[in-house]
N, C-alpha and C positions, 0 to 999 in steps of 0.2 A: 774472598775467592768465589767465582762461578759455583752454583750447583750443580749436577745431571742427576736427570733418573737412571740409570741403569737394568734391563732385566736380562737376568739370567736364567738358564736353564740345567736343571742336575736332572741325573737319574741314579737311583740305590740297586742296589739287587741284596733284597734279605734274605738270609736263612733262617727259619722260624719253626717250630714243634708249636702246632697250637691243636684245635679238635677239627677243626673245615677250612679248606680253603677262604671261603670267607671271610671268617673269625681270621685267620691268619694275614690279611690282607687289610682287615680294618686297625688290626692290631699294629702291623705294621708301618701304617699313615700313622695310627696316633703315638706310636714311642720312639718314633725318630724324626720328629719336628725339631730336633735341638738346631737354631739357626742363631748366630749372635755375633758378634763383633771379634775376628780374634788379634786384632792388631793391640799393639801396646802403643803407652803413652811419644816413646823412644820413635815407634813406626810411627804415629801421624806426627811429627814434631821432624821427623828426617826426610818425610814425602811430604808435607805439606797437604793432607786430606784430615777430612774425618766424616764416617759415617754418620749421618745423621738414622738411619730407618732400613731396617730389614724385615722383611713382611712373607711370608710365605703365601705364595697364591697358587700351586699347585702343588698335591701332593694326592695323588691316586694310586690305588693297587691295580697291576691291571694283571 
């Protein structure tokens, strides 16, 4: 089957207790990177896909 690249675009809105905005904002970027596959065997087998690669390429506080 064909490949594509794909990109998409999310945005979060955290709520977070930390000491600074800064600190709050780096902490932020770094504990909620969790990106991964959530399809099961059942979905790529009944849709005929399967992800090869998920990459996060942005993640800013702003």
């Amino acid at each position: 089957m064909p490949e594509y690249e794909i990109t998409l675009t999310k945005a979060y809105t955290v709520r977070i207790k930390a000491g600074n905005e800064e600190s709050a904002k780096r902490l932020s970027e770094y504990y909620t990177g969790d990106i991964k596959d959530l399809s099961t065997p059942r979905d790529r087998k009944a849709r005929r896909f399967k992800i090869l690669e998920i990459k996060c390429t942005v993640n800013e506080g702003a």
